[in-house]
C-alpha positions in Angstrom: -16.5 12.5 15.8 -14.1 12.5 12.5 -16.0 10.6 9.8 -13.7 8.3 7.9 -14.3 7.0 4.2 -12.6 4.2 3.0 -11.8 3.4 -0.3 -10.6 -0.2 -0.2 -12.6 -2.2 2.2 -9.9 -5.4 2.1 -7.5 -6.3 4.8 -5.3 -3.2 5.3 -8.6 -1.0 4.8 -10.4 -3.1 7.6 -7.3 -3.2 10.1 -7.0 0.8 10.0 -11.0 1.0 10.6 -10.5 -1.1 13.4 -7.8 1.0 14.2 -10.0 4.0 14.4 -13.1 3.0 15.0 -13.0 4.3 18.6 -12.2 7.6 17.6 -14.3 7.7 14.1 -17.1 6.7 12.4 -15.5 4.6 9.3 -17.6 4.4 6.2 -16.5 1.9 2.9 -17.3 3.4 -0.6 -18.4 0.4 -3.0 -16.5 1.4 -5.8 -17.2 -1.7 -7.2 -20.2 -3.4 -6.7 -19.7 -7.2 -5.8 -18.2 -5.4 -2.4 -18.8 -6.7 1.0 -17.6 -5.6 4.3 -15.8 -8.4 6.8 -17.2 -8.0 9.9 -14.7 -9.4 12.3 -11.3 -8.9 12.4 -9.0 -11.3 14.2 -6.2 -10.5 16.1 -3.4 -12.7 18.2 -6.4 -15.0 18.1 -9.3 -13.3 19.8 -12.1 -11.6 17.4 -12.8 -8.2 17.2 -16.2 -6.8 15.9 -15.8 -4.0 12.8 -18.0 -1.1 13.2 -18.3 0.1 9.3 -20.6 0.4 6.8 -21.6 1.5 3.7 -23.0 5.1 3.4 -26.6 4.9 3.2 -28.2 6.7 0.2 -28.7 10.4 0.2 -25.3 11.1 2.6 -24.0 14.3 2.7 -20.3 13.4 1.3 -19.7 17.3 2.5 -19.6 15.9 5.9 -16.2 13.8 5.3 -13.0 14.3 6.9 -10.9 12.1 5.3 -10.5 9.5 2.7 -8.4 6.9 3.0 -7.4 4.9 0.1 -5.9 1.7 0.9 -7.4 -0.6 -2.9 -5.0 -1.7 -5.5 -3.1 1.0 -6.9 -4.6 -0.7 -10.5 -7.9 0.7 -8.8 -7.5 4.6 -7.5 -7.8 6.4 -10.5 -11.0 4.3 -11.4 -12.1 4.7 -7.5 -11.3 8.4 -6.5 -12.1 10.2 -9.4 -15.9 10.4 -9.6 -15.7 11.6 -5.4 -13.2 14.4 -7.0 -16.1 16.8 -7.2 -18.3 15.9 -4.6 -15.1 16.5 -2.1 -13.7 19.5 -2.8 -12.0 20.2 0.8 -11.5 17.1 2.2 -8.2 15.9 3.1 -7.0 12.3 1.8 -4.4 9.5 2.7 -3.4 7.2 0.3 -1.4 3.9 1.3 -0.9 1.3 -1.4 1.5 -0.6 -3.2 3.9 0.8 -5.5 4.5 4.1 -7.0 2.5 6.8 -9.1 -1.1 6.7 -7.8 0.5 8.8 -4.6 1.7 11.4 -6.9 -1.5 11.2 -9.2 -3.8 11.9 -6.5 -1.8 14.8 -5.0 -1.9 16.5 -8.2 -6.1 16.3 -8.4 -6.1 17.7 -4.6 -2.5 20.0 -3.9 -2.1 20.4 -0.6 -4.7 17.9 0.5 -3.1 14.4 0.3 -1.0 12.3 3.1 1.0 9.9 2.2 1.2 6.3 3.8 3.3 3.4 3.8 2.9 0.1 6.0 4.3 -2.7 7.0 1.5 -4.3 8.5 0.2 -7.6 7.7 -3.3 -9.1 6.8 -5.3 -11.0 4.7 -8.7 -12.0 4.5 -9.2 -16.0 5.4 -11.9 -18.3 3.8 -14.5 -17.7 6.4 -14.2 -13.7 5.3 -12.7 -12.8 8.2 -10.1 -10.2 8.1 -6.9 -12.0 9.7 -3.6 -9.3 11.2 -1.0 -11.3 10.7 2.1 -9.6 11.2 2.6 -6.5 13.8 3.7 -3.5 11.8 4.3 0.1 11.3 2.8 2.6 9.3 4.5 6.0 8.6 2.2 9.2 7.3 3.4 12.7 6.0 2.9 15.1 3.4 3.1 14.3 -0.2 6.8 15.1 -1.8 6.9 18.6 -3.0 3.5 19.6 -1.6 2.9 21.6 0.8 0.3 20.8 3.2 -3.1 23.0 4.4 -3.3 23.4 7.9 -6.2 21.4 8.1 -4.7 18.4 6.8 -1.6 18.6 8.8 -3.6 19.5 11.8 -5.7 15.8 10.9 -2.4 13.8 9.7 -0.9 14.8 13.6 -4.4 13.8 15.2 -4.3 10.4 13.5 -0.9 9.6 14.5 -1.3 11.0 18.0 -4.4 8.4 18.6 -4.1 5.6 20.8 -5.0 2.1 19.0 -3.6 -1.2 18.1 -1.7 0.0 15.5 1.0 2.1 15.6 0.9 5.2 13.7 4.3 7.5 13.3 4.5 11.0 11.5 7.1 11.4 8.8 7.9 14.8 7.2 9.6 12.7 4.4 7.1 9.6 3.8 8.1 9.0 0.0 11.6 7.2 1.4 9.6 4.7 3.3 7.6 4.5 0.3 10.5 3.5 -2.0 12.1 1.3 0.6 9.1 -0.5 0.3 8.6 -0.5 -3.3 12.2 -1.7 -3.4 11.5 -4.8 -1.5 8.2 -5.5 -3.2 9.9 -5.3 -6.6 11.9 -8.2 -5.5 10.0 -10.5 -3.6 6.1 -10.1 -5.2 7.6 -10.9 -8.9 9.7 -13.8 -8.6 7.2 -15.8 -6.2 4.6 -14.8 -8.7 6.3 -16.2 -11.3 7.9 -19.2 -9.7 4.9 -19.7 -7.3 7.3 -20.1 -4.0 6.3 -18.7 -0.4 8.4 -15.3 0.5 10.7 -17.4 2.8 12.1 -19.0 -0.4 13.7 -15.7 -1.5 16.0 -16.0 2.0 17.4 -19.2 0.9 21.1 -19.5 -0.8 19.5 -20.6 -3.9 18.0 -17.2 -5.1 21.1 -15.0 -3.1 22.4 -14.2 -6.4 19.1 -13.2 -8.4 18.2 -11.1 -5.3 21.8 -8.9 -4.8 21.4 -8.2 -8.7 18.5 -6.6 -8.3 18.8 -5.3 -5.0 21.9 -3.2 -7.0 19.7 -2.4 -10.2 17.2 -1.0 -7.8 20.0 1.1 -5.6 21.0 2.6 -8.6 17.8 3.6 -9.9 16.6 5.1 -6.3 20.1 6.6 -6.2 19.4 8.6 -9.2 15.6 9.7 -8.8 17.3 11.4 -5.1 15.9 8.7 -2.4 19.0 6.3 -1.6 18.7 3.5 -0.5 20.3 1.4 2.5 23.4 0.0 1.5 22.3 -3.7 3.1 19.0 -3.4 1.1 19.7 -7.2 -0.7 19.5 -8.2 3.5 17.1 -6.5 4.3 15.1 -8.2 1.8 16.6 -11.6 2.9 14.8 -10.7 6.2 11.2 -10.0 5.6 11.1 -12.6 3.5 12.4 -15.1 6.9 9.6 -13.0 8.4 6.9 -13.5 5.8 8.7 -16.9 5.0 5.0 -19.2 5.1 3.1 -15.7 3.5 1.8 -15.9 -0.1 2.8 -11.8 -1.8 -0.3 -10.3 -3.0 1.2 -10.8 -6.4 1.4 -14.4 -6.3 -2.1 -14.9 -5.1 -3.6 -12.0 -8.1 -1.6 -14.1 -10.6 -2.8 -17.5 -9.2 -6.4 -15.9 -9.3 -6.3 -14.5 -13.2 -6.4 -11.1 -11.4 -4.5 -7.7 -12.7 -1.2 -7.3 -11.0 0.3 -4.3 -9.4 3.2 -5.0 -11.4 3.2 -1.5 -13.7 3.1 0.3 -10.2 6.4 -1.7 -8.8 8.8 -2.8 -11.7 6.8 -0.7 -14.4 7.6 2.6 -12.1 10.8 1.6 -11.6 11.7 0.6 -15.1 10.3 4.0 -16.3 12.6 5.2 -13.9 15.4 3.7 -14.5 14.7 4.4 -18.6 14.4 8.6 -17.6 17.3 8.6 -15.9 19.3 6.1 -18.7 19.9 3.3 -16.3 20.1 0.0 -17.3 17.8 -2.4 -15.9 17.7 -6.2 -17.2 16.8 -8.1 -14.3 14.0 -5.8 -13.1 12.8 -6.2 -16.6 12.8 -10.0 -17.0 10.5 -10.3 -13.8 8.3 -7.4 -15.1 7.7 -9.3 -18.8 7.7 -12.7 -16.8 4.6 -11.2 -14.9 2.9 -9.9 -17.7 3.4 -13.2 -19.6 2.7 -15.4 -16.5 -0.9 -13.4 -16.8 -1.9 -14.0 -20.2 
């Protein structure tokens, strides 16, 4: 059976063990150590048990398939560099928020690293449950400008060809899913941060304006760094926030918390972007300051 190890053990790293649980055994790496690992997951309403664990001491880390890196993209560089060494075949997939851990990790591992993007939902309630609250996608494929092993094209295939409650879709170009969703995250997560509002707010005529500009600032950027974007991007925006309307973004709630932000992985990429390829970008950088100062 394919042994699993999950870096990440919150509420997108719990729904893809449950996910694969029947065809793996999925492992959580404390890579901090006030971790714990929800053991129920909750789904349409009925509970589901989780079958993961920590690895017990003295485990062969040689015996590994795959990582899977679903923490805060503030967290992989910290998490995945002291397994580096220890893992030098295994394959990876990474799946978090934002841009630039993707392309960080494929450089330590060429030819060893998948690429994931989601647009499943779930959070973790008070009783420490993990909750799915929104029926998703996720897309997987081979990092951009990498060309993959067989082994870990040969795994990327077997995940997505495994029946489960999720649904799992090879893409031979993952990185436009990736900025599609980076585009709508650098709308919505920011300005409910900062303005404390619920998603659904950002569907409402009150914000149309604020989110068309930077729906185009955004276009532009993408435009330039070769992964357009949908024309009808400011709508499609419009619409999963009417379907996230009563959602908190993760943003919000790491803001409301005193926690670090992902915000140098969303605007900051994009602003870097943008500055590389000598695009203007005001309103994406009022949000990003506005997060940084709504922080300190």
């Amino acid at each position: 059976m394919t042994t699993v190890l999950i870096i990440g053990p919150g509420a997108i790293g719990g729904l893809f063990a449950w996910h694969l649980q029947h065809v793996s055994t999925p492992m959580a790496f404390r890579h901090r150590p006030d971790l714990t690992l929800p053991d129920t997951l909750v789904d349409q309403g009925q509970p589901h048990t989780l079958n993961w664990r920590f690895p017990p001491e003295g485990t062969d880390f040689a015996s590994i398939d795959l990582v899977l890196v679903t923490c805060k993209a503030t967290q992989v560089e910290m998490a995945v560099t002291p397994l580096l060494p220890m893992l030098p075949d295994v394959s990876w997939l990474v799946c978090c928020n934002g841009l630039g851990p993707q392309q960080w990790l494929a450089n330590q591992a060429p030819g060893r690293v998948l690429w994931g993007s989601t647009t499943e939902g779930a959070l973790i309630d008070d009783s420490g449950r993990i909750v799915h609250t929104g029926q998703g996608e996720t897309w997987i494929g081979p990092a951009e400008g990498d060309a993959l092993s067989e082994r870990t094209r040969t795994l990327g295939h077997w995940l997505c060809d495994q029946a489960g409650p999720l649904v799992w879709q090879w893409d031979n170009s993952p990185a436009d899913q990736l900025w599609l969703k980076l585009a709508i995250n650098a709308v919505i997560n920011p300005i409910t941060a900062v303005e404390r509002l619920p998603n659904g707010a950002l569907a409402e005529e009150d914000w149309a304006f604020e989110v068309d500009a930077l729906s185009d600032e955004i276009r532009a950027i993408a435009r330039a760094c070769d992964h357009p974007l949908p024309d009808d991007l400011a709508e499609r925006i419009r619409a999963v926030a009417r379907a996230t309307a009563g959602n908190h973004s993760s943003m919000r709630v790491d803001v409301e918390a005193g926690r670090p932000t992902e915000i140098e992985f969303i605007n900051g990429f994009l602003i870097r972007m943008a500055f590389e390829a000598d695009i203007k970008a005001p309103k994406l950088t009022r949000w990003y300051e506005a997060v940084l100062k709504a922080r300190s």
